[in-house]
C-alpha positions in Angstrom: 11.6 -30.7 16.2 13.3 -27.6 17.3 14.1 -24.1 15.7 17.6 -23.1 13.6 18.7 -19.8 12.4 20.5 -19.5 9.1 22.5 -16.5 7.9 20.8 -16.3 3.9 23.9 -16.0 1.3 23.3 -14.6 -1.7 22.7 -18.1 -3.8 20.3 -18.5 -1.9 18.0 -15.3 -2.6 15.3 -17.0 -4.9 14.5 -18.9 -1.8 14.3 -15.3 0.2 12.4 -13.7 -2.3 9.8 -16.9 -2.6 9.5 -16.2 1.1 8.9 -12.4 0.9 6.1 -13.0 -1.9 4.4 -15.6 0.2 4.3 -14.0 3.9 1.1 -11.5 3.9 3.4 -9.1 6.4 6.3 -8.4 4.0 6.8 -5.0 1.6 9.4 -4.0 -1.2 11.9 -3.3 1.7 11.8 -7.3 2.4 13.1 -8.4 -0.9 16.5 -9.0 -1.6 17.4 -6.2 -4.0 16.2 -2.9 -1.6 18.0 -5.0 1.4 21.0 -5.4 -0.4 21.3 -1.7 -1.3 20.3 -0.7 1.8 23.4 -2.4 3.0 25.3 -0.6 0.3 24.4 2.9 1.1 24.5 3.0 4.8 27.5 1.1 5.7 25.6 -1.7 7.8 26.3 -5.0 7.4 23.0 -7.2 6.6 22.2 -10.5 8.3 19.3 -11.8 6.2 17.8 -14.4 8.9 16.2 -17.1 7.9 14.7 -19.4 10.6 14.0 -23.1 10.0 11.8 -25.8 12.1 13.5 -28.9 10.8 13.9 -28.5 7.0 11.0 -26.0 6.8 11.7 -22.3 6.3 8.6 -21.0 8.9 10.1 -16.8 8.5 12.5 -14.2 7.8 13.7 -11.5 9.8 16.6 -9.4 7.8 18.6 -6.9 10.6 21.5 -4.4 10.1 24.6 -4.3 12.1 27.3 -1.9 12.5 30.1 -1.1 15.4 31.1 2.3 16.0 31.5 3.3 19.2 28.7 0.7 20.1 27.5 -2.2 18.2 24.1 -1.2 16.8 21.5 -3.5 15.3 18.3 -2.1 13.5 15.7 -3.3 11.1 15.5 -1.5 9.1 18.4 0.8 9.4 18.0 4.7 9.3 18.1 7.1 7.0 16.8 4.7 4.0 13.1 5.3 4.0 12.4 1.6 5.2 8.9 2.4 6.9 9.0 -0.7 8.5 10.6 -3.8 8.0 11.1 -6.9 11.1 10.1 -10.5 10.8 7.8 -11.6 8.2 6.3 -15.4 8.9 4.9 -17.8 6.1 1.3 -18.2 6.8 1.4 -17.1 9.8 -2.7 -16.3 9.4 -4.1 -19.5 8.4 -2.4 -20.7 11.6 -4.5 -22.0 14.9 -4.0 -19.2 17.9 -1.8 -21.7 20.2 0.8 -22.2 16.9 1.0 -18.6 15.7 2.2 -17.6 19.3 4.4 -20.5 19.2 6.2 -19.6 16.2 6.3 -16.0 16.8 7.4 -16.7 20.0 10.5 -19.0 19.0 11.3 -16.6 15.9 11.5 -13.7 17.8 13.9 -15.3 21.1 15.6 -16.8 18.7 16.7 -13.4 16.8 16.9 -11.7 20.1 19.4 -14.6 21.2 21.7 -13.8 18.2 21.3 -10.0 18.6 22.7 -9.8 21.9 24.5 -13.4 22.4 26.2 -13.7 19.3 27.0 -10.2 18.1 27.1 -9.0 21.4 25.0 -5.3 20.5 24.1 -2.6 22.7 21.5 -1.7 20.8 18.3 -3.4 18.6 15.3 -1.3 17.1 12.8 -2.8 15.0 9.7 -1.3 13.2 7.4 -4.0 12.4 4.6 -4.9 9.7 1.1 -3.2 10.4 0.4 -6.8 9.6 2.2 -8.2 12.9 0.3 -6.8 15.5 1.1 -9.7 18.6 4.3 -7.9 20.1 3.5 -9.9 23.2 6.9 -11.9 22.9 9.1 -8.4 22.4 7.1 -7.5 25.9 7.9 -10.8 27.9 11.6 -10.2 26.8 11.5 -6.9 28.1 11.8 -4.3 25.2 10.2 -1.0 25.1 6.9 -1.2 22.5 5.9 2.0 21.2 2.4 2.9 18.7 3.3 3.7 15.0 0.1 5.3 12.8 0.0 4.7 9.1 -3.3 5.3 7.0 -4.4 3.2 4.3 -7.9 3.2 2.1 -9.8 0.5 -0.5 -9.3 1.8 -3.3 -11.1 -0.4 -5.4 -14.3 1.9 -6.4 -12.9 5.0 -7.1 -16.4 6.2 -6.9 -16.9 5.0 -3.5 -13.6 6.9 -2.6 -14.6 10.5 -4.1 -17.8 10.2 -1.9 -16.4 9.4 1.0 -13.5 11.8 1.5 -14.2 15.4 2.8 -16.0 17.8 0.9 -13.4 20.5 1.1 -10.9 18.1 -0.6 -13.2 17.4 -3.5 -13.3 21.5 -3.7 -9.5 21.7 -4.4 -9.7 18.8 -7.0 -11.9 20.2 -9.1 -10.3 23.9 -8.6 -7.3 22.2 -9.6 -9.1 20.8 -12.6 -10.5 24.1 -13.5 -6.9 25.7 -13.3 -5.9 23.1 -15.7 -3.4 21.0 -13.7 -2.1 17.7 -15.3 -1.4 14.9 -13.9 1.7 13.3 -14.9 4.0 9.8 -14.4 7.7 10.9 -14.2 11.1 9.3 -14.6 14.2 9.5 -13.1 15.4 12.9 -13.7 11.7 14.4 -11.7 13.5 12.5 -8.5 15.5 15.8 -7.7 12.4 18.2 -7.7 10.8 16.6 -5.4 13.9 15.5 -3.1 14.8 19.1 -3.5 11.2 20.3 -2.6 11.6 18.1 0.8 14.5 19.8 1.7 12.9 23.4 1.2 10.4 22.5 3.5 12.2 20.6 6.0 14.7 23.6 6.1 11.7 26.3 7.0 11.1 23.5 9.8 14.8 23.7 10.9 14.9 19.8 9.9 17.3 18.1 8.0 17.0 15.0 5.5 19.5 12.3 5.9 18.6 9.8 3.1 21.0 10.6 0.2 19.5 11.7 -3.4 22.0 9.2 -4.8 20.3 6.5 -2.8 16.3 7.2 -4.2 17.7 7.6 -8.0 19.3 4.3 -7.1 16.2 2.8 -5.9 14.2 4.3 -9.1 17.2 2.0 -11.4 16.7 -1.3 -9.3 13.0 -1.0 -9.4 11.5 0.5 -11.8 8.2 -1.3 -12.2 7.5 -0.9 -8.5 8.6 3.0 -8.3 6.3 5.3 -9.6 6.9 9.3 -9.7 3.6 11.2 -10.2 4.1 15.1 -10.6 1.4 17.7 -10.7 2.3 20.7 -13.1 0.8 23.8 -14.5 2.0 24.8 -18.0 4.7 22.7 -17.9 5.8 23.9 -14.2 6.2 21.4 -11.7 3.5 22.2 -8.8 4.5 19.1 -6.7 5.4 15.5 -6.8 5.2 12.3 -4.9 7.2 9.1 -5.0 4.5 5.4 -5.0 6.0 1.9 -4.0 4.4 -0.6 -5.8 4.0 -4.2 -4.3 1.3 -6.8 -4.9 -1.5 -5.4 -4.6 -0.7 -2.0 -2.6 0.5 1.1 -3.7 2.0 3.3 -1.0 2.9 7.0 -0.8 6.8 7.0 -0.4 7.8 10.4 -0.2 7.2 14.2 -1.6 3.9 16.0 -1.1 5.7 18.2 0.2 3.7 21.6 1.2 3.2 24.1 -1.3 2.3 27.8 -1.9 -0.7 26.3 -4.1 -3.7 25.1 -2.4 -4.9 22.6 -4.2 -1.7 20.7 -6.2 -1.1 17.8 -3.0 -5.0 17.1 -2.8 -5.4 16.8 -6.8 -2.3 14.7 -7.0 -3.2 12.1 -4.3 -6.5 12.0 -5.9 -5.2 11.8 -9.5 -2.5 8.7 -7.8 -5.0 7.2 -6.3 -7.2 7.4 -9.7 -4.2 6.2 -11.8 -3.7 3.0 -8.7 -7.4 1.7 -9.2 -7.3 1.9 -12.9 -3.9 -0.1 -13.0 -6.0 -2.7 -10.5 -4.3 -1.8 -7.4 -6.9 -2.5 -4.1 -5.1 -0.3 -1.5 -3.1 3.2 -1.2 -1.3 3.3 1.4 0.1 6.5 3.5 3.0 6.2 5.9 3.0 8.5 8.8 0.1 9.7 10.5 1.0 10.1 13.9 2.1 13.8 13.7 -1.5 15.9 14.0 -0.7 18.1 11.0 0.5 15.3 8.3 -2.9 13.4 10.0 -4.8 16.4 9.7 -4.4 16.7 5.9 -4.4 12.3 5.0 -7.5 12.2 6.6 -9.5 14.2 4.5 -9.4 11.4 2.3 -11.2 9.2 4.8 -8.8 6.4 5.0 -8.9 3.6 7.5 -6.2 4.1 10.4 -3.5 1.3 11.2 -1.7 0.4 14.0 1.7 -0.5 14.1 4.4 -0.9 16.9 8.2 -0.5 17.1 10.4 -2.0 19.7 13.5 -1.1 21.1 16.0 -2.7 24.1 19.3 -1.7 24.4 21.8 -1.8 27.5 20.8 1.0 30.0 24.2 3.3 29.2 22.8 3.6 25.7 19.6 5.1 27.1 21.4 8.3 27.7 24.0 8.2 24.8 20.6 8.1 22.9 19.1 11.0 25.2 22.4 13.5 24.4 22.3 12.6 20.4 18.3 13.7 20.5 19.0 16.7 22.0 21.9 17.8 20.2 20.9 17.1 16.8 17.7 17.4 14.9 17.2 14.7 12.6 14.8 13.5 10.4 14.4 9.9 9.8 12.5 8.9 6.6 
């Protein structure tokens, strides 16, 4: 019984979601709604893949397409604040070693076939699931792997937690406490402050954001019981704020935190989000990005557990250098 790839249309994104809530290696950027206006807002055109073995549905793998001067394929696409995204298998871990290669495997050629065969791109990145570690079949097909560091911590005794994070971070908690911070959910209109806040910073570090403001208060609307904004204020002045992803039984740090003339705002915050995560019977807090030594520097004090994760790229050796001259002449940010 052999493999078949089906294009998902939209009557059929019950059956995509079902999948998303049942594979262990999806997020929030899996479902149909983000993926949908991620489509909207950059301009790429989605192919949500579905891949069958006989009548079964075995995975997903949603990718992005768009021609410019070269046909580009990503998943997920830039600028959107997808962390990660890639192929997503239904229980892939219960499986025997010998099938989960075999399904990976025949997912994976099977995408890369259509990627390069039938849309004919120059170009396919993919950042995958810290959940899908084999990247063995991206390797025997020849694309370039690279390491991605996220951080992530049990937070299911809080107790356990305040112990075991570094001393100096319980220090700025409890000066925070002392200068009588609070800790506060926000809506909609904090979105601004802290997408301003980003840009502040980025712009002392000659950085630029590319992900519209339009595009997170958009997000906020479609999901609003998995987006969380928690804001740390003194007399009523916003101090600092962070945007969560809620999904099953994660909570991740989105964006924001960004770096303050206050000391202690970003460490009471995370502490008062992760607080606020166990209560609502959350088991993990999750933190994208800790592969740049300052940003690692400052999650770690909260003794999380690292995880490793891989993207992988291959494209036709002439967009090796087109890819070269845009690094160097433009600094971007992706988030």
């Amino acid at each position: 019984m052999g493999f078949d790839l089906v294009i998902v249309k939209d009557d059929d994104r019950d059956l995509w979601n079902e999948i998303v809530f049942k594979s262990n290696q999806t997020h929030l950027f899996h479902t149909w709604k983000w993926l949908k206006l991620a489509e909207r807002f950059t301009g790429f055109k989605l192919y949500p893949i579905l891949i069958l073995k006989g009548h079964e549905p075995i995975g997903i793998y949603p990718i992005f397409f768009k021609k410019k001067i070269f046909k580009l394929v990503f998943s997920p696409p830039p600028y959107t604040g997808m962390s990660y995204l890639g192929p997503a298998l239904i229980g892939y871990e219960s499986l025997k070693e010998d099938k989960k290669l075999y399904y990976l495997s025949n997912l994976i050629k099977i995408v890369h076939k259509f990627v390069f065969s039938e849309l004919k791109s120059s170009y396919f990145f993919s950042s995958l699931s810290p959940k899908l570690i084999d990247v063995r079949p991206y390797k025997w097909l020849g694309y370039e792997i690279k390491v991605i560091f996220h951080y992530i911590m049990n937070i299911s005794d809080v107790e356990k937690v305040w112990k075991n994070m570094k001393k100096h971070a319980r220090e700025n908690i409890k000066k925070g406490i002392r200068r009588e911070y609070t800790f506060e959910l926000g809506n909609q209109d904090d979105i601004e402050f802290i997408y301003q806040a980003l840009i502040g910073r980025y712009n002392i570090q000659g950085k630029k954001i590319y992900m519209e403001l339009e595009y997170l208060k958009r997000v906020y609307k479609e999901f609003r019981d998995n987006i969380k904004i928690f804001l740390c204020k003194k007399d009523g002045n916003y101090l600092t704020g962070i945007v969560a992803i809620c999904f099953k039984d994660k909570i991740s740090f989105w964006i924001g935190g960004a770096k303050t003339d206050d000391t202690y705002s970003n460490d009471f915050l995370h502490w008062k989000a992760i607080e606020w995560a166990s209560k609502n019977g959350f088991k993990y807090y999750e933190e994208f990005g800790a592969g740049t030594q300052r940003l690692a520097r400052f999650k770690s004090k909260f003794n999380p557990e690292l995880v490793v994760c891989f993207s992988v790229k291959k494209c036709k050796s002439y967009m090796k250098l087109a890819e070269e001259i845009y690094r160097m002449g433009r600094n971007y940010l992706r988030i």
